[in-house]
C-alpha positions as protocol buffer text, in pm:
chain_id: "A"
residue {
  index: 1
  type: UNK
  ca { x: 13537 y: 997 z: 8611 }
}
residue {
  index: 2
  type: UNK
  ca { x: 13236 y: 1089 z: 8464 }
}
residue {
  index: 3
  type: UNK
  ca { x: 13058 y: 1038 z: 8794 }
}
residue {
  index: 4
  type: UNK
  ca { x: 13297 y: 1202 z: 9046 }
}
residue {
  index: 5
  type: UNK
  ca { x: 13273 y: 1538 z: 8868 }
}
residue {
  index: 6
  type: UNK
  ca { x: 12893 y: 1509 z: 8831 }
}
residue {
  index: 7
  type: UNK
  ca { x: 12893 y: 1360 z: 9234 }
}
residue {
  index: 8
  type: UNK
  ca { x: 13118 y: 1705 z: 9314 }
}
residue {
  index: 9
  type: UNK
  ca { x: 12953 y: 1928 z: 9115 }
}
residue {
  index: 10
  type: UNK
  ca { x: 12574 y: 1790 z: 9276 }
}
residue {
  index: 11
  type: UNK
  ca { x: 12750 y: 1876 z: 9641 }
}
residue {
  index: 12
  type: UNK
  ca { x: 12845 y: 2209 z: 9548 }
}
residue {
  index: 13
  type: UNK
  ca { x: 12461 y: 2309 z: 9443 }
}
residue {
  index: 14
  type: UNK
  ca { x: 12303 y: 2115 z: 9753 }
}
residue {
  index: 15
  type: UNK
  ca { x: 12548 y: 2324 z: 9935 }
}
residue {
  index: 16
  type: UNK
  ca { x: 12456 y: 2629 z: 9775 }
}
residue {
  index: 17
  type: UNK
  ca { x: 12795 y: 2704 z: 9680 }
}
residue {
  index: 18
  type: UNK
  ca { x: 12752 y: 2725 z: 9326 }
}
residue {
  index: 19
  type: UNK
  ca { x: 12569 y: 3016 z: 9107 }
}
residue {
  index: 20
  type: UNK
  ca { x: 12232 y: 3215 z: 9213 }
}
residue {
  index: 21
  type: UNK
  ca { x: 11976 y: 3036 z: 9367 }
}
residue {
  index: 22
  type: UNK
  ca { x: 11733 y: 2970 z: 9002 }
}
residue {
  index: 23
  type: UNK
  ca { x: 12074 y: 2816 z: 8853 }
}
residue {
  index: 24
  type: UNK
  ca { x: 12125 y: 2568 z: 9153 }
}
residue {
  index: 25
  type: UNK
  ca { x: 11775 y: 2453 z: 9069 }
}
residue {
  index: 26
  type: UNK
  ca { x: 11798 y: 2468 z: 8688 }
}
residue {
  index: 27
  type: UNK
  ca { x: 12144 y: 2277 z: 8705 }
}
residue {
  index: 28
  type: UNK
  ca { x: 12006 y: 2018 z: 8956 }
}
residue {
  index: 29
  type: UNK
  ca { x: 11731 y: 1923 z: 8744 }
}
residue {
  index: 30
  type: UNK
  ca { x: 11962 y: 1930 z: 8436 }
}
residue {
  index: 31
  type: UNK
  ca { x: 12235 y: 1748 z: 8619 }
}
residue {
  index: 32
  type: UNK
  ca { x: 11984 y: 1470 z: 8736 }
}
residue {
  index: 33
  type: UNK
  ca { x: 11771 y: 1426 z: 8443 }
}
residue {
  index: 34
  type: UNK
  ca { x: 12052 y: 1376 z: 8284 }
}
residue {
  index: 35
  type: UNK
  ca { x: 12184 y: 1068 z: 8491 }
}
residue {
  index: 36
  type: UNK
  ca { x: 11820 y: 923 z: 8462 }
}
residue {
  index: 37
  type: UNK
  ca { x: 11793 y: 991 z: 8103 }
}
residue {
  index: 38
  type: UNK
  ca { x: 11878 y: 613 z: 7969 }
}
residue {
  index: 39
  type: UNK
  ca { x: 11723 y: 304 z: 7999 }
}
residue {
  index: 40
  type: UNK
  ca { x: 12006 y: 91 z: 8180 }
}
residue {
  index: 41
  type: UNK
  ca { x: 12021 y: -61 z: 8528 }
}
residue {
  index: 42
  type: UNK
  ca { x: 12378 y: 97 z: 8459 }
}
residue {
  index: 43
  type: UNK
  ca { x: 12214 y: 448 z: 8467 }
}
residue {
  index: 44
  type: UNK
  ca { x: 11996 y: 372 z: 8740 }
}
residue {
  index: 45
  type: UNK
  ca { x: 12230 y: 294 z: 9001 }
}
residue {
  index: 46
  type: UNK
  ca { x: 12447 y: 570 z: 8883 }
}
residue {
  index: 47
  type: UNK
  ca { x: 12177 y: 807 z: 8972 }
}
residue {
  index: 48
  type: UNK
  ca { x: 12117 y: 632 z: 9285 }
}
residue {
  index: 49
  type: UNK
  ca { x: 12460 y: 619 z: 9389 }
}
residue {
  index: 50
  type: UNK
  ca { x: 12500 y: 1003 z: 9290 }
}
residue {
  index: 51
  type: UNK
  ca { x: 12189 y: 1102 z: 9491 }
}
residue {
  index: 52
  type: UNK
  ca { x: 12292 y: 882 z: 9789 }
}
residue {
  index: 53
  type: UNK
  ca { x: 12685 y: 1031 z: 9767 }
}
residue {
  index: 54
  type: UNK
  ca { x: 12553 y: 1387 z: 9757 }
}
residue {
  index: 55
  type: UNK
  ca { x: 12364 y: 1359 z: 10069 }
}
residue {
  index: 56
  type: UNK
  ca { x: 12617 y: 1189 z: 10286 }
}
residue {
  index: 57
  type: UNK
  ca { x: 12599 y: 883 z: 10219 }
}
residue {
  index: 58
  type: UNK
  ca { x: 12262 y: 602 z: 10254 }
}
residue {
  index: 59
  type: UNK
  ca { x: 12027 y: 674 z: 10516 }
}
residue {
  index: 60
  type: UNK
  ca { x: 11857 y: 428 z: 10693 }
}
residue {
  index: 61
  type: UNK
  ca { x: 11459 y: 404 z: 10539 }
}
residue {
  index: 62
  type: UNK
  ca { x: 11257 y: 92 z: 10624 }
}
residue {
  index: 63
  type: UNK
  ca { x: 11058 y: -59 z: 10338 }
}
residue {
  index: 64
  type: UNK
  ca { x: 10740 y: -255 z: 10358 }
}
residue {
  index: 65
  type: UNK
  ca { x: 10851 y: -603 z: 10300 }
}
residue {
  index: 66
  type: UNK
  ca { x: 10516 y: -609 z: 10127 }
}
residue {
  index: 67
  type: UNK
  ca { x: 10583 y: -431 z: 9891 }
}
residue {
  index: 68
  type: UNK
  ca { x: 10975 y: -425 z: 9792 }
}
residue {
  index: 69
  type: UNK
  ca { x: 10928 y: -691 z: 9540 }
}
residue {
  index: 70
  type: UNK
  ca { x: 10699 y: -477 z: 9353 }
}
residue {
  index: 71
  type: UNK
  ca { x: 10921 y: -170 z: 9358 }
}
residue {
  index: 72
  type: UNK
  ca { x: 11167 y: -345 z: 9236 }
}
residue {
  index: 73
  type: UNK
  ca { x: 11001 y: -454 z: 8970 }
}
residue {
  index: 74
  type: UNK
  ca { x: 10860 y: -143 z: 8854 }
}
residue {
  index: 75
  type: UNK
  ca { x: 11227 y: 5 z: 8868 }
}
residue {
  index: 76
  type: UNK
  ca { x: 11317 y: -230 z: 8632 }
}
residue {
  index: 77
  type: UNK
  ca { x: 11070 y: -168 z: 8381 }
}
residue {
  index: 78
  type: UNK
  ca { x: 11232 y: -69 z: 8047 }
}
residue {
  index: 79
  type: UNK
  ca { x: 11189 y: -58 z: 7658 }
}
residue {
  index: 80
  type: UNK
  ca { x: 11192 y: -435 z: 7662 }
}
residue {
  index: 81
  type: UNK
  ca { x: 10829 y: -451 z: 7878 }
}
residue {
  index: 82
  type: UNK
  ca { x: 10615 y: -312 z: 7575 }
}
residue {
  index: 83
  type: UNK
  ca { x: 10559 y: -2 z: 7776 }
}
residue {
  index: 84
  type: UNK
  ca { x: 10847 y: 223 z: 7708 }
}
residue {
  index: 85
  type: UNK
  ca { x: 10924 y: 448 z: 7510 }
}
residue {
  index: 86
  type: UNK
  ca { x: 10613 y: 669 z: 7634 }
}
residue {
  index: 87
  type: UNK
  ca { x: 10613 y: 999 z: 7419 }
}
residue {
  index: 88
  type: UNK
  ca { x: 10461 y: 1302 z: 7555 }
}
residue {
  index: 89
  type: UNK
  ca { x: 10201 y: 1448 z: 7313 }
}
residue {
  index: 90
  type: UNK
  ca { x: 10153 y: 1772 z: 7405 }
}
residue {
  index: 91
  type: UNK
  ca { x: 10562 y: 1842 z: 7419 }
}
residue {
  index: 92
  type: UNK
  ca { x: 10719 y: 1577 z: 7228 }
}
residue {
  index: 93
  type: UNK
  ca { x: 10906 y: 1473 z: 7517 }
}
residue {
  index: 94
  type: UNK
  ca { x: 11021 y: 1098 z: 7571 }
}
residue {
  index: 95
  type: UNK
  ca { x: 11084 y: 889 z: 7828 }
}
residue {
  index: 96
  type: UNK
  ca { x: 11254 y: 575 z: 7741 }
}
residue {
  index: 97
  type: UNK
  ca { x: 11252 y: 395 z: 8132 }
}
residue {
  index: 98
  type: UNK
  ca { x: 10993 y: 355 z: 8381 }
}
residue {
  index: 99
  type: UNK
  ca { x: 11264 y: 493 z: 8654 }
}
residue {
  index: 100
  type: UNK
  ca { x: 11279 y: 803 z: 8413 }
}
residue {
  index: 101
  type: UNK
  ca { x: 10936 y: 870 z: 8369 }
}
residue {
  index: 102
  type: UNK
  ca { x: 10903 y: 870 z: 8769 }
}
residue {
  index: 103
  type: UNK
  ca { x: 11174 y: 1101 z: 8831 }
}
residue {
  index: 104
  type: UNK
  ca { x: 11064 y: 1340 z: 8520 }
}
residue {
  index: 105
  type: UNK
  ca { x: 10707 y: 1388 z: 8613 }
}
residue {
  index: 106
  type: UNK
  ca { x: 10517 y: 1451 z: 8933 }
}
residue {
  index: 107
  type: UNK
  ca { x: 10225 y: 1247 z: 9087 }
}
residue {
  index: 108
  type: UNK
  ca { x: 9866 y: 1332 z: 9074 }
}
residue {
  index: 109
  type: UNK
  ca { x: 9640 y: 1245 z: 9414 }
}
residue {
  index: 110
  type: UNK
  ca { x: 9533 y: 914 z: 9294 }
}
residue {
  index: 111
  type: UNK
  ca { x: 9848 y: 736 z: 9133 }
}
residue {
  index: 112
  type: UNK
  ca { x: 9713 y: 381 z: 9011 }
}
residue {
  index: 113
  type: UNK
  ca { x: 9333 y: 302 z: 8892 }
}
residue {
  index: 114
  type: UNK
  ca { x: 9227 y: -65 z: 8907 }
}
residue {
  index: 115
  type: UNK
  ca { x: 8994 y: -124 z: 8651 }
}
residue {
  index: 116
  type: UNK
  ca { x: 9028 y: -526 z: 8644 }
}
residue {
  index: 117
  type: UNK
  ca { x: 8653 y: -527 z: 8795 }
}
residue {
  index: 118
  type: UNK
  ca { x: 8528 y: -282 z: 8490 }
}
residue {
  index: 119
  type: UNK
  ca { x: 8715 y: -495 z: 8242 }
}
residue {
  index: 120
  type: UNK
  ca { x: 8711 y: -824 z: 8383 }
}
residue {
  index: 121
  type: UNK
  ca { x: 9080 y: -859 z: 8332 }
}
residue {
  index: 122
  type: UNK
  ca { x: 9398 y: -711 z: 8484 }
}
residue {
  index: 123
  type: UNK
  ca { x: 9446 y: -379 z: 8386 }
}
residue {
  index: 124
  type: UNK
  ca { x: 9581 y: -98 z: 8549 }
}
residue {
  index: 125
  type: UNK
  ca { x: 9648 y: 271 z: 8486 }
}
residue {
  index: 126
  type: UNK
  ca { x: 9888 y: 527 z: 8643 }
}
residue {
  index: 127
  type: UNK
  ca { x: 9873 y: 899 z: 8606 }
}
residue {
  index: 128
  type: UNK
  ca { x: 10183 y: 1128 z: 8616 }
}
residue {
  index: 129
  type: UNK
  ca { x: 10233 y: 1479 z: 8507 }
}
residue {
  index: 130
  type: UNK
  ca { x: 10485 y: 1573 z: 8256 }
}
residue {
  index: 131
  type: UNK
  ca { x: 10655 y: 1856 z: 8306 }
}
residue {
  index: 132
  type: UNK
  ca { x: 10490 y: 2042 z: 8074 }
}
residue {
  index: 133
  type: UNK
  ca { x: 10205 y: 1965 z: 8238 }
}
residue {
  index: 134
  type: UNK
  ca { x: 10027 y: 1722 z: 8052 }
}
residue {
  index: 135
  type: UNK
  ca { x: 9884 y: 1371 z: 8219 }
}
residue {
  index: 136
  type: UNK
  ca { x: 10061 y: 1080 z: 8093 }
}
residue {
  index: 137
  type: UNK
  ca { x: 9907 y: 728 z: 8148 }
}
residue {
  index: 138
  type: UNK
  ca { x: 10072 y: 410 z: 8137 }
}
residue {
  index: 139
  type: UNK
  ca { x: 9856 y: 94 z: 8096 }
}
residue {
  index: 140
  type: UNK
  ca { x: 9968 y: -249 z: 8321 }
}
residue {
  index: 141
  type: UNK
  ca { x: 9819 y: -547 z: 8206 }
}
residue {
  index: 142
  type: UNK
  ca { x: 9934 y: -908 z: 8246 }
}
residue {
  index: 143
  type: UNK
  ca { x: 10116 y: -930 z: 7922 }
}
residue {
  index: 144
  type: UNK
  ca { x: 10355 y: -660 z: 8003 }
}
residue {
  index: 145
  type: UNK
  ca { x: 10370 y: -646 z: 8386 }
}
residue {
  index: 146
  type: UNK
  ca { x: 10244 y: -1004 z: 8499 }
}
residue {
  index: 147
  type: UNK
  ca { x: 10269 y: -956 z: 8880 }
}
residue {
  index: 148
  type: UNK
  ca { x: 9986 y: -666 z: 8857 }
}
residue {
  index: 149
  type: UNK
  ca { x: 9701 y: -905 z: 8996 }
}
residue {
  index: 150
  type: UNK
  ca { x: 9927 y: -990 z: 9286 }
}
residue {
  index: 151
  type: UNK
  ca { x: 10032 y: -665 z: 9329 }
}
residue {
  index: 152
  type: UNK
  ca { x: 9697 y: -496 z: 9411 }
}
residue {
  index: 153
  type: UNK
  ca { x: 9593 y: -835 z: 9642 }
}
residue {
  index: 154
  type: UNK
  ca { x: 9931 y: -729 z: 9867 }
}
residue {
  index: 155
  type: UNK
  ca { x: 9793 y: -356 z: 9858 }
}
residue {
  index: 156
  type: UNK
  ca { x: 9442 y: -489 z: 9973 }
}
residue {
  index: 157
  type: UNK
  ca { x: 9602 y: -708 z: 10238 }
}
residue {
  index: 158
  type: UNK
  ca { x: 9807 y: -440 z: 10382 }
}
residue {
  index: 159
  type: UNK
  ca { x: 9468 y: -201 z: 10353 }
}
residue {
  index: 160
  type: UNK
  ca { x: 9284 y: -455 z: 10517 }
}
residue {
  index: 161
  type: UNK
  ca { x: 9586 y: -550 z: 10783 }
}
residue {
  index: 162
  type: UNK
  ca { x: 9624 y: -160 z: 10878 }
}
residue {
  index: 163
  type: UNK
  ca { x: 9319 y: -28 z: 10828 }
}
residue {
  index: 164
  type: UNK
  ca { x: 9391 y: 204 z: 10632 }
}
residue {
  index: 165
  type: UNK
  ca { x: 9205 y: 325 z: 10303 }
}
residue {
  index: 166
  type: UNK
  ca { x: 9348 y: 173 z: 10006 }
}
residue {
  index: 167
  type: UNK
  ca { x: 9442 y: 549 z: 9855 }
}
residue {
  index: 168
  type: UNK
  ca { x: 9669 y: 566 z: 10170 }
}
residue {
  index: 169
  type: UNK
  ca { x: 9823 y: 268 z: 10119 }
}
residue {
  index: 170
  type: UNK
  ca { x: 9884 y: 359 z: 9749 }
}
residue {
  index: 171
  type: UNK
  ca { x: 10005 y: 664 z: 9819 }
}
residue {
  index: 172
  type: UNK
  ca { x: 10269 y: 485 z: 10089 }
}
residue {
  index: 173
  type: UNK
  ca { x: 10347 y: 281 z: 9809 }
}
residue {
  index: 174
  type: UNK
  ca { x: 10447 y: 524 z: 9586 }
}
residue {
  index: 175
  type: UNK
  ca { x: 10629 y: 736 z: 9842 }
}
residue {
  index: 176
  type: UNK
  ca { x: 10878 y: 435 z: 9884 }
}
residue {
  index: 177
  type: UNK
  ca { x: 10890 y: 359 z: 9523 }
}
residue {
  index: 178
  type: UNK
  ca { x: 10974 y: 706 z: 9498 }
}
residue {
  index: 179
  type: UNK
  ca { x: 11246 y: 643 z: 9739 }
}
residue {
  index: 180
  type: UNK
  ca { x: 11395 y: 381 z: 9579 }
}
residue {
  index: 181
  type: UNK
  ca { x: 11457 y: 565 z: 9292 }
}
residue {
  index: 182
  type: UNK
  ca { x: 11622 y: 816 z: 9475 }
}
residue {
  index: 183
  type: UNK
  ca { x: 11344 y: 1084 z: 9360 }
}
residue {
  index: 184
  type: UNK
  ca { x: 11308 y: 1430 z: 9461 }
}
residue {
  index: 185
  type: UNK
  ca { x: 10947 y: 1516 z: 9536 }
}
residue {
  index: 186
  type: UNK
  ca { x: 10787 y: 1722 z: 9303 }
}
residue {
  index: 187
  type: UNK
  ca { x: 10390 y: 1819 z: 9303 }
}
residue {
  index: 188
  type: UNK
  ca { x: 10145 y: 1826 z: 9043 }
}
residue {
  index: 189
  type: UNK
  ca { x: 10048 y: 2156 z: 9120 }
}
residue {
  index: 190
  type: UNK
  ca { x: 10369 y: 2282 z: 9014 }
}
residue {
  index: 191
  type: UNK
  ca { x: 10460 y: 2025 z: 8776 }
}
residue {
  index: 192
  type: UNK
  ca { x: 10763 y: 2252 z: 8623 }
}
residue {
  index: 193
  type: UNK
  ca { x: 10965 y: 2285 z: 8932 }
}
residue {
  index: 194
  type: UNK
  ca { x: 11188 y: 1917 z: 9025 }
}
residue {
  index: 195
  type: UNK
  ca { x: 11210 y: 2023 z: 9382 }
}
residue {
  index: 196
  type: UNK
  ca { x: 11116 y: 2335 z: 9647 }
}
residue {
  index: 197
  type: UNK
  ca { x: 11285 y: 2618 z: 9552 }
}
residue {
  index: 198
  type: UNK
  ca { x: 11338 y: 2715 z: 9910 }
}
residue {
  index: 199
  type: UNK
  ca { x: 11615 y: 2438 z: 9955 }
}
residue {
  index: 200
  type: UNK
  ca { x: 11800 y: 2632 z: 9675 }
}
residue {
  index: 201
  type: UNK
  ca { x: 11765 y: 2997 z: 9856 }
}
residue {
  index: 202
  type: UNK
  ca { x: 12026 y: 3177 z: 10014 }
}
Protein backbone atom coordinates (compact mmCIF):
# COMPACT_ATOMS: atom_id res chain seq x y z
CA UNK A 1 0.00 0.00 0.00
CA UNK A 2 2.76 1.77 1.16
CA UNK A 3 4.28 1.70 -2.30
CA UNK A 4 1.29 2.53 -4.56
CA UNK A 5 0.74 5.86 -2.81
CA UNK A 6 4.49 6.66 -2.82
CA UNK A 7 4.52 5.13 -6.84
CA UNK A 8 1.32 7.79 -7.40
CA UNK A 9 2.46 10.45 -5.57
CA UNK A 10 6.31 10.14 -7.56
CA UNK A 11 4.03 10.39 -11.01
CA UNK A 12 2.27 13.34 -9.98
CA UNK A 13 5.76 15.40 -9.32
CA UNK A 14 7.52 13.91 -12.57
CA UNK A 15 4.41 15.17 -14.12
CA UNK A 16 4.58 18.41 -12.62
CA UNK A 17 1.23 18.19 -11.32
CA UNK A 18 1.92 18.60 -7.84
CA UNK A 19 3.05 21.96 -5.84
CA UNK A 20 5.61 24.79 -7.22
CA UNK A 21 8.41 23.76 -9.03
CA UNK A 22 11.27 23.90 -5.64
CA UNK A 23 8.59 21.50 -3.82
CA UNK A 24 8.52 18.90 -6.76
CA UNK A 25 12.26 18.80 -6.29
CA UNK A 26 12.37 18.97 -2.46
CA UNK A 27 9.60 16.17 -2.30
CA UNK A 28 11.40 14.01 -4.94
CA UNK A 29 14.49 13.93 -3.11
CA UNK A 30 12.57 13.42 0.19
CA UNK A 31 10.30 10.86 -1.36
CA UNK A 32 13.37 8.87 -2.79
CA UNK A 33 15.81 9.12 -0.09
CA UNK A 34 13.42 7.89 1.77
CA UNK A 35 12.84 4.51 -0.16
CA UNK A 36 16.74 4.15 -0.25
CA UNK A 37 17.15 4.96 3.30
CA UNK A 38 17.55 1.14 4.70
CA UNK A 39 19.87 -1.40 4.24
CA UNK A 40 17.59 -4.28 2.71
CA UNK A 41 17.54 -5.87 -0.74
CA UNK A 42 13.75 -5.34 0.31
CA UNK A 43 14.31 -1.51 0.08
CA UNK A 44 16.34 -1.70 -2.86
CA UNK A 45 14.08 -3.17 -5.22
CA UNK A 46 11.34 -1.10 -3.82
CA UNK A 47 13.17 1.91 -4.97
CA UNK A 48 13.93 0.32 -8.15
CA UNK A 49 10.59 -0.80 -8.84
CA UNK A 50 9.23 2.80 -7.80
CA UNK A 51 11.71 4.57 -10.11
CA UNK A 52 11.06 2.10 -12.98
CA UNK A 53 6.91 2.43 -12.36
CA UNK A 54 7.17 6.22 -12.38
CA UNK A 55 8.75 6.40 -15.68
CA UNK A 56 6.61 4.01 -17.59
CA UNK A 57 7.71 1.14 -16.95
CA UNK A 58 11.69 -0.62 -17.65
CA UNK A 59 13.47 0.67 -20.49
CA UNK A 60 15.62 -1.26 -22.43
CA UNK A 61 19.63 -0.33 -21.30
CA UNK A 62 22.36 -2.78 -22.35
CA UNK A 63 24.96 -3.60 -19.72
CA UNK A 64 28.53 -4.59 -20.24
CA UNK A 65 28.50 -8.22 -19.57
CA UNK A 66 31.89 -7.30 -18.18
CA UNK A 67 30.98 -5.72 -15.76
CA UNK A 68 27.31 -6.74 -14.38
CA UNK A 69 28.76 -9.10 -11.93
CA UNK A 70 30.52 -6.36 -10.29
CA UNK A 71 27.53 -4.03 -10.10
CA UNK A 72 25.79 -6.37 -8.65
CA UNK A 73 27.95 -6.88 -6.17
CA UNK A 74 28.53 -3.48 -5.16
CA UNK A 75 24.60 -3.09 -4.92
CA UNK A 76 24.63 -5.54 -2.49
CA UNK A 77 27.05 -4.18 -0.24
CA UNK A 78 25.56 -3.61 3.26
CA UNK A 79 26.31 -3.28 7.08
CA UNK A 80 27.35 -6.92 7.03
CA UNK A 81 30.65 -6.10 4.52
CA UNK A 82 32.60 -4.09 7.32
CA UNK A 83 32.05 -1.01 5.28
CA UNK A 84 28.74 0.36 6.25
CA UNK A 85 27.56 2.35 8.30
CA UNK A 86 29.78 5.31 6.77
CA UNK A 87 29.06 8.53 8.91
CA UNK A 88 29.52 11.84 7.42
CA UNK A 89 31.83 14.03 9.57
CA UNK A 90 31.28 17.25 8.62
CA UNK A 91 27.17 16.77 8.89
CA UNK A 92 26.60 13.83 10.94
CA UNK A 93 24.84 12.23 8.25
CA UNK A 94 24.74 8.30 7.81
CA UNK A 95 24.48 6.05 5.32
CA UNK A 96 23.83 2.59 6.35
CA UNK A 97 23.98 0.77 2.45
CA UNK A 98 26.31 1.05 -0.29
CA UNK A 99 23.08 1.54 -2.73
CA UNK A 100 22.29 4.54 -0.31
CA UNK A 101 25.42 6.16 -0.21
CA UNK A 102 25.34 6.15 -4.23
CA UNK A 103 22.05 7.58 -4.57
CA UNK A 104 22.73 10.26 -1.57
CA UNK A 105 25.91 11.70 -2.86
CA UNK A 106 27.23 12.76 -6.23
CA UNK A 107 30.44 11.59 -8.06
CA UNK A 108 33.65 13.41 -8.29
CA UNK A 109 35.71 13.13 -11.90
CA UNK A 110 37.78 10.28 -10.83
CA UNK A 111 35.44 7.73 -8.91
CA UNK A 112 37.85 4.73 -7.85
CA UNK A 113 41.82 5.08 -7.05
CA UNK A 114 43.84 1.85 -7.31
CA UNK A 115 46.48 2.01 -5.01
CA UNK A 116 47.30 -1.95 -4.92
CA UNK A 117 50.73 -0.94 -6.79
CA UNK A 118 51.54 1.84 -3.88
CA UNK A 119 50.59 -0.67 -1.23
CA UNK A 120 51.42 -3.85 -2.65
CA UNK A 121 48.04 -5.21 -1.77
CA UNK A 122 44.45 -4.73 -2.96
CA UNK A 123 43.15 -1.64 -1.93
CA UNK A 124 40.91 0.63 -3.40
CA UNK A 125 39.29 3.99 -2.70
CA UNK A 126 36.13 5.74 -4.01
CA UNK A 127 35.26 9.36 -3.64
CA UNK A 128 31.64 10.68 -3.42
CA UNK A 129 30.28 13.93 -2.28
CA UNK A 130 27.85 14.19 0.48
CA UNK A 131 25.38 16.42 0.16
CA UNK A 132 26.66 18.73 2.31
CA UNK A 133 29.44 18.75 0.40
CA UNK A 134 32.00 16.96 2.05
CA UNK A 135 34.19 13.95 0.24
CA UNK A 136 33.45 10.69 1.65
CA UNK A 137 35.86 7.74 0.94
CA UNK A 138 35.19 4.22 1.21
CA UNK A 139 38.19 1.81 1.38
CA UNK A 140 37.86 -1.85 -0.75
CA UNK A 141 40.24 -4.27 0.24
CA UNK A 142 40.12 -8.06 -0.06
CA UNK A 143 38.76 -8.70 3.34
CA UNK A 144 35.64 -6.80 2.79
CA UNK A 145 35.08 -6.81 -1.01
CA UNK A 146 37.18 -9.91 -2.27
CA UNK A 147 36.44 -9.62 -6.03
CA UNK A 148 38.35 -6.04 -6.08
CA UNK A 149 41.61 -7.56 -7.75
CA UNK A 150 39.41 -9.09 -10.41
CA UNK A 151 37.44 -6.28 -10.73
CA UNK A 152 40.08 -3.73 -11.88
CA UNK A 153 41.81 -6.75 -14.29
CA UNK A 154 38.06 -6.74 -16.19
CA UNK A 155 38.34 -2.77 -16.22
CA UNK A 156 41.95 -3.09 -17.73
CA UNK A 157 40.79 -5.71 -20.21
CA UNK A 158 37.93 -3.75 -21.43
CA UNK A 159 40.52 -0.49 -21.47
CA UNK A 160 42.83 -2.46 -23.30
CA UNK A 161 39.96 -4.28 -25.64
CA UNK A 162 38.40 -0.67 -26.53
CA UNK A 163 40.99 1.47 -26.34
CA UNK A 164 39.84 3.54 -24.31
CA UNK A 165 41.60 5.30 -21.21
CA UNK A 166 40.95 3.52 -18.12
CA UNK A 167 39.13 6.90 -16.51
CA UNK A 168 36.61 6.34 -19.42
CA UNK A 169 36.04 3.07 -18.76
CA UNK A 170 35.56 3.86 -15.02
CA UNK A 171 33.47 6.43 -15.59
CA UNK A 172 31.19 3.90 -18.01
CA UNK A 173 31.30 1.80 -15.15
CA UNK A 174 29.88 3.90 -12.82
CA UNK A 175 27.30 5.36 -15.19
CA UNK A 176 25.72 1.76 -15.36
CA UNK A 177 26.18 1.09 -11.76
CA UNK A 178 24.42 4.18 -11.42
CA UNK A 179 21.77 2.76 -13.55
CA UNK A 180 21.24 -0.13 -11.81
CA UNK A 181 20.41 1.53 -8.89
CA UNK A 182 17.95 3.43 -10.54
CA UNK A 183 19.95 6.81 -9.65
CA UNK A 184 19.23 10.20 -10.69
CA UNK A 185 22.36 12.03 -11.79
CA UNK A 186 23.53 14.51 -9.63
CA UNK A 187 27.05 16.56 -10.03
CA UNK A 188 29.62 17.38 -7.68
CA UNK A 189 29.54 20.80 -8.53
CA UNK A 190 26.22 21.13 -7.15
CA UNK A 191 26.31 18.46 -4.70
CA UNK A 192 22.93 19.83 -2.86
CA UNK A 193 20.60 19.50 -5.74
CA UNK A 194 19.42 15.32 -6.45
CA UNK A 195 18.56 16.19 -9.98
CA UNK A 196 18.32 19.38 -12.69
CA UNK A 197 16.00 21.64 -11.58
CA UNK A 198 14.87 22.33 -15.08
CA UNK A 199 12.97 18.89 -15.25
CA UNK A 200 10.93 20.30 -12.27
CA UNK A 201 10.05 23.85 -14.11
CA UNK A 202 6.90 24.80 -15.40
Amino acid sequence: MLHQFATALFRQIRTKALGTPYLRMYLYWDLTSFLWAGSSAMNVEAAMELQKSANGGERKFSYNPRFLKFIEQFAAIGEDRKIFPKTCRNCGRTYRSYPEYMRATSPLKQPMEDYENILNAPYTVQYRNCSCGSTLALAFTMENFPMISEFWAALHEEALETGKPLSEVLTIFREQCDHYMGIVETTAEDPCLPVDESEFMD
